[in-house]
N, C-alpha and C positions, 0 to 999 in steps of 0.2 A: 504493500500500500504506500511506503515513504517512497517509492522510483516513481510513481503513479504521480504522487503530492509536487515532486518535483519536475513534473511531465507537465503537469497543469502549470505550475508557474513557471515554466519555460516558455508554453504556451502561451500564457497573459502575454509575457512580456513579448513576444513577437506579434501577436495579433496590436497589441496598442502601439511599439515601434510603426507596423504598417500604418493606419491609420492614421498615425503621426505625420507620416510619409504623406501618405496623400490629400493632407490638408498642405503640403508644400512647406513643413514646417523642417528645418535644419533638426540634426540631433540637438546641436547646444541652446537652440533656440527654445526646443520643446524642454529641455531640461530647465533651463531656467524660469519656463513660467511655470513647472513642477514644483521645484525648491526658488522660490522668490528669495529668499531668506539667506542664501546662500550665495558665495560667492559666483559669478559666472562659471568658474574652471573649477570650482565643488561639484558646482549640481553636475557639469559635463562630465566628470570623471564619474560622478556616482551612476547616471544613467549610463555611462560608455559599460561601469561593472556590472551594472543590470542585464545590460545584452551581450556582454561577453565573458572576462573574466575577470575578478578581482585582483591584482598586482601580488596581494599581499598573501594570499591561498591561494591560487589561482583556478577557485572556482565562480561561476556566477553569486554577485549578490542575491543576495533573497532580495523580496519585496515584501514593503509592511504595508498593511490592511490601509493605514493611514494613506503611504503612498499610493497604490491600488485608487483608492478615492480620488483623489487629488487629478491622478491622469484623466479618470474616467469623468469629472467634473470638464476638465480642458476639452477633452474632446467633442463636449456637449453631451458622451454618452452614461447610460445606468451603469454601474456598476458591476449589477446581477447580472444584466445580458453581456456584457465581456466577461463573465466568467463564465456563463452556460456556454458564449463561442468559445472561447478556449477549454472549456471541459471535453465539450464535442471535437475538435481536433486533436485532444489528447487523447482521447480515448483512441481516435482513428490511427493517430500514431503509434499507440502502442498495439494495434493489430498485428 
């Protein structure tokens, strides 16, 4: 079930990068209206570990619930429905 947990939020994060994408928004750009709070080259580094790998582990960041909101706010979209689409791709994935 934990490969599965992490299938799905593999999943988030590529289905919202896309979306991202096709609102024509830059990574650093999407990132910073994520973490306003943070420095420009913060929030980029922190979404660059979201979708890739973190520096320091060099596994993908998690995502926290908080964050999860936050993007799905920016996008205009629910929250629930980008989880239900990324649940359905992960599952399909892990066919």
């Amino acid at each position: 079930m934990e490969n599965f947990s992490l299938l799905l939020e593999r999943s988030f994060v590529e289905l919202v990068d896309k979306r991202a994408d096709a609102r024509g928004w830059k990574k650093g750009e999407f990132a910073k209206m994520v973490w306003p709070e943070a420095p420009a080259k913060a929030a980029a580094a922190k979404w660059s570990a979201m979708r890739g790998k973190a520096t320091n582990t060099g596994k993908p960041q998690g995502v926290l619930v908080s964050d999860a909101e936050r993007m799905a706010e920016i996008l205009g979209e629910d929250l629930t429905y980008l989880l239900a689409v990324a649940k359905e791709n992960a599952r399909q994935q892990a066919l």
